[in-house]
C-alpha positions in Angstrom: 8.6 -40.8 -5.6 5.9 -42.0 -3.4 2.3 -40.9 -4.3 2.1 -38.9 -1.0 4.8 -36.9 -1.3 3.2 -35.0 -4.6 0.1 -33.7 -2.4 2.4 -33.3 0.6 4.6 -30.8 -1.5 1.6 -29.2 -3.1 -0.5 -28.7 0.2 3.0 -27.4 1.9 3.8 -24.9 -1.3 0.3 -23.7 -1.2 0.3 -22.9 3.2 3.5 -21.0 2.5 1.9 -18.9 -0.1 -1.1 -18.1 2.1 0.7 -17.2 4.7 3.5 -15.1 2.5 0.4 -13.5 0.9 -1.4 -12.8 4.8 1.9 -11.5 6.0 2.8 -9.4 3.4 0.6 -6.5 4.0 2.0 -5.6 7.4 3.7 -2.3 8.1 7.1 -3.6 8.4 8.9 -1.9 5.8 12.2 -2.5 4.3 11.7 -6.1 5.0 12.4 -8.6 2.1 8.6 -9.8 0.5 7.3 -6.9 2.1 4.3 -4.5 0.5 6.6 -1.7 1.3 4.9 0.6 -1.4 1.2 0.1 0.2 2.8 0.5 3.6 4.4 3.9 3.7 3.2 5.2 0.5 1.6 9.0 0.7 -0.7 9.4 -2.2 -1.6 13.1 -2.5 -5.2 14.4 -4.2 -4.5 17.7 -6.0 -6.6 20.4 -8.1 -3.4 22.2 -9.1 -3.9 26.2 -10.8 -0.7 28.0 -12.2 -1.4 31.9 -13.3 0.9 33.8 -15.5 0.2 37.0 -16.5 -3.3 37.1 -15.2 -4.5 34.2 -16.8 -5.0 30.9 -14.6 -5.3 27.4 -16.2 -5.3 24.0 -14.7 -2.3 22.0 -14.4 -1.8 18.1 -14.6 1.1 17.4 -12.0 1.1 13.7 -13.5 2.0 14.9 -16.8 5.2 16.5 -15.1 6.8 13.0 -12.9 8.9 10.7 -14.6 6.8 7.8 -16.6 4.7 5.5 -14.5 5.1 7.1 -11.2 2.3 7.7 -9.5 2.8 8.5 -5.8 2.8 12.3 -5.6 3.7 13.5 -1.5 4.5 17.0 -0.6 8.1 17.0 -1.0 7.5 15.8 -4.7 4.6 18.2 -5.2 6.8 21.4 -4.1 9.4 19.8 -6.7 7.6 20.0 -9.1 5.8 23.5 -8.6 9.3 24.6 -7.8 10.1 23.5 -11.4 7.0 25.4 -13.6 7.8 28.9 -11.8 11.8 28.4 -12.2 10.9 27.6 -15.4 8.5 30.6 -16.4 5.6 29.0 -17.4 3.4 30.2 -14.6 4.2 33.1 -12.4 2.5 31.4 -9.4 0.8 28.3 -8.1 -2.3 27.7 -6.3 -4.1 24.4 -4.9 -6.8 22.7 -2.7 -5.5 19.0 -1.9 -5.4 16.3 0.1 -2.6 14.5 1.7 -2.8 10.7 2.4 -0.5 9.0 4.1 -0.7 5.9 6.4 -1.6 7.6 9.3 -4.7 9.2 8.0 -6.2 12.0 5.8 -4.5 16.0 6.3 -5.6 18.6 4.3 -2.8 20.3 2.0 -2.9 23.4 0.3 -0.4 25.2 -2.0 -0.5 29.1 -1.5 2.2 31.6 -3.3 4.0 28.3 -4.9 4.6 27.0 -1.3 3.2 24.0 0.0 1.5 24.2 3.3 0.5 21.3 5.6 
């Protein structure tokens, strides 16, 4: 192999990563070596209170998703409020949050177990 072909190949190898790496943080989702997670992902900020029988305590949504998610939208969040009051461990839930999605900041709040945007 020629000397120039090892630098050639290196200096080509690296420009396609650059430009993989610049690319890949567009908001085209769904397409192959695309960020998809960063570009449609809604990340919700929650201060979550369930009450049963008078008494309120804090609750820790996280602790109720499946291991290692960690994108919480409001579909998911009324999921899982719908499962602690089906499931008698708080009568109702209450909430100041935040919704974040790609399109900006909305505020969120859960009132009666029902999530309102």
């Amino acid at each position: 192999m020629p000397p120039s072909v090892l630098p050639a190949a290196q200096l080509a190898v690296t420009a396609a990563l650059v430009a993989w790496m610049i690319t890949g943080f567009t908001r085209l989702p769904g397409r192959w070596l695309r960020w998809k997670m960063f570009c449609w992902a809604t990340f919700t900020i929650v201060s979550l209170t369930g009450s049963k029988d008078g008494r309120t305590e804090p609750v820790n949504v996280y602790s109720h998703l499946s291991p290692g998610s960690f994108l919480l939208g409001p579909p998911q969040l009324q999921a899982v409020i719908n499962y602690l009051v089906r499931s008698g461990r708080y009568d109702r839930m209450t909430a100041a949050a935040m919704s974040c999605p790609a399109a900006g900041q909305k505020p969120l709040e859960v009132t009666d177990s029902r999530v309102v945007l």
